[in-house]
Steps between C-alpha positions, in 0.01 A plus 500: 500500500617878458274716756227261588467438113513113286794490313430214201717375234438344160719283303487544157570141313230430295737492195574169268873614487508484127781739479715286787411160328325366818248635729735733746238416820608166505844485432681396784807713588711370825250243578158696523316654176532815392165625654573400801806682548348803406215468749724377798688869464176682511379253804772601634454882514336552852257817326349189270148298663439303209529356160370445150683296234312543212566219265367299173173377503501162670857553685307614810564233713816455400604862601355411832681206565812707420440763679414322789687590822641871461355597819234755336154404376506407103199468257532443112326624224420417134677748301365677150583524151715822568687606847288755556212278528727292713580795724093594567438076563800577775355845612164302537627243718619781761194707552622545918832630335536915520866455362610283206844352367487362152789296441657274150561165629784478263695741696596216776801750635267774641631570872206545776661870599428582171134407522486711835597772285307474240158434754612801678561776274139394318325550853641845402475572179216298378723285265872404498737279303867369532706625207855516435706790346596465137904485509518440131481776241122439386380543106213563331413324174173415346284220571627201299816734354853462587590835410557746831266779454654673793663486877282525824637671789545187679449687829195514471458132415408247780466116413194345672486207697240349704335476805303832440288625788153683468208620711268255420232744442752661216574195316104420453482900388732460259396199350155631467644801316722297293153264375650261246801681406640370830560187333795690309682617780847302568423565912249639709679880599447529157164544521544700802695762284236510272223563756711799639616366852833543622740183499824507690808360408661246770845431433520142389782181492677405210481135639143508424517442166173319298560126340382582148684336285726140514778713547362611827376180602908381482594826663236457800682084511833662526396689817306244675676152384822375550675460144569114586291249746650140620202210624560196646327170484474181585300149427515174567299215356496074569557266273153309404418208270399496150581880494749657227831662623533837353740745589572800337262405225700219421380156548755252655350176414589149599592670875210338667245673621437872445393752771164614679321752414135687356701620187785272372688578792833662355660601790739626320276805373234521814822646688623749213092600494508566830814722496397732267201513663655608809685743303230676340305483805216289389469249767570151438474167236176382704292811514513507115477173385301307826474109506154539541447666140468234189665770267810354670468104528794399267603810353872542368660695765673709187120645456458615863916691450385656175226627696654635772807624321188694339283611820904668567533694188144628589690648816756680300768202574658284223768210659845538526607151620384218627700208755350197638640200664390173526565301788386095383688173523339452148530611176777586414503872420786562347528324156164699388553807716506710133199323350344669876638798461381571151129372567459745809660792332232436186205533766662792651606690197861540584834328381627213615782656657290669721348194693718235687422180599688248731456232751630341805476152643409608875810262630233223585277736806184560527179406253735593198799334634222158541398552148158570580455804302635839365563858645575833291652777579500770245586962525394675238625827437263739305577817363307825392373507186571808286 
């Protein structure tokens, strides 16, 4: 609150993210999506009593789930076919609200001082926006030419960000005054400006910049993701009866039996799964690919690497290498450790060279040392895609 008065905020991410190549909202930056990031700074800004995420049609629960534990109450909203139909759905949803923050949910670096900021010099003004200085020389050319026309005195050029703060009761004003053409404006102190009201400049962060394009999408990875991640995993399987042993997608037949298992049981690959899905931070081999599903029963282990070689490159990760150990009294490894190597760099789209396979007997302890099954240990090393 700011003098007795409800201080709401709307997030702005109804967008498809045609110009970013995915929906921004959703991408997941630093383990949590974009949206959410954005609305845990405003949540965090102590003037801010609640939230709106307006969002596609249909991703209403979905925001919700997301947004779920910031502290501050959250509703979401359908958005509309332009932002400024968006921004009234969001207005709507805040009818206790006296004092307004509209914020892009693709600007995931916005700092909760700046919020306070913005909330408080709108209590003052009426409306209020963060904005940086232009440092560049700024030119003037026609729309669509690349011919300058003319310079711009850049001081008196400010670049605008988001959140922007209103008076509640000046936002609805404006938008009323604005009728349809308020569809055309590119924020909502536009339409401010074009009622007449006053609109103060709050100086703003060049952190906070918006994910627009893929370019921006790798520039917000490079400040929130390590360039390199390392998983671990492990497996272990029994031998059974009448079962085929595969092991690195390679069958060793006349070995006796093969190994235990829902899928065909390649050891071999369930541990290099389950390290790169400990790198990427995706959990593990039996939350995607349960015993309990049929999709599963029998399936070439090679199918369930491709896909999660794929679910990483969906995270912005490609692998860099890949090591796993076998620790079994029999096969022997060795003699087809290349035909291994080559079959698990195919599902994982890399070289050979980078995946490495070798085994050890176990010197005769434990189950593997009895002969009564098969243990993998594999670290996969993944590294950021560019």
């Amino acid at each position: 609150m700011i003098g007795g008065e409800r201080v709401g905020a709307i997030l702005a991410a109804g967008g498809s993210g045609q110009r970013a190549g995915v929906a921004k909202q959703w991408l997941v930056l630093g383990g949590e999506t974009v949206l959410r990031r954005s609305a845990r700074a405003l949540a965090a800004c102590e003037l801010v009593d609640e939230l709106v995420a307006v969002v596609p049609p249909g991703d209403e629960p979905r925001a919700l789930a997301d947004l779920a534990g910031l502290g501050k109450p959250v509703k979401a909203v359908a958005g509309g076919p332009a932002r400024a139909d968006s921004v009234r759905n969001g207005l709507a949803a805040l009818p206790e609200c006296a004092l307004v923050l509209i914020h892009d949910a693709a600007r995931p670096f916005a700092t909760p001082a700046l919020a306070r900021e913005v909330a408080q010099a709108a209590a003052e003004a009426g409306a209020a926006l963060a904005a940086l200085a232009a440092t560049d020389t700024v030119k003037r050319a026609g729309p669509g030419e690349r011919r300058v026309a003319g310079t711009i005195d850049r001081r008196e050029v400010w670049l605008a960000q988001t959140p922007q703060g209103f008076r509640a009761d000046v936002l609805r004003r404006a938008f009323e005054a604005a009728g349809p053409d308020a569809a055309l404006a590119t924020d909502e102190c536009a339409l401010v400006e074009r009622a007449g009201g006053e609109v103060r400049l709050v100086p703003g962060e060049p952190g906070n910049f918006k994910i627009t394009s893929p370019a921006d999408v790798e520039r917000a990875r490079a400040r929130l993701e390590a360039p390199v991640a390392m998983g671990i995993g492990y497996d272990v399987h029994p031998f059974a009866p009448g079962r085929k042993l595969i092991l690195g997608g390679v069958e060793f037949e006349g070995e006796g039996d093969g190994l235990l298992g829902h899928s065909d049981a390649d050891i071999c690959a369930h541990a290099i799964g389950d390290a790169i899905l400990g790198a990427a931070g995706l959990g593990d081999l039996g939350r995607h690919f349960p015993d309990t599903d049929p999709r599963w029963k029998g399936v070439s282990s090679l199918l369930l690497l491709r896909h999660i070689a794929g679910l990483a490159a969906e995270r912005g990760w490609r692998v860099g290498n890949c090591d796993v150990t076998l620790a079994a009294r029999r096969p022997k490894v060795a003699p087809r450790a290349d035909e291994m190597r080559a079959r698990l760099a195919e599902a994982l789209g890399v070289s050979p060279a980078q995946v490495n396979v070798k085994a050890t007997t176990g010197e005769k302890l434990g189950f593997v040392g009895r002969a009564e099954g098969i243990a993998a240990h594999a670290v996969a090393l993944l590294v950021r895609a560019v």
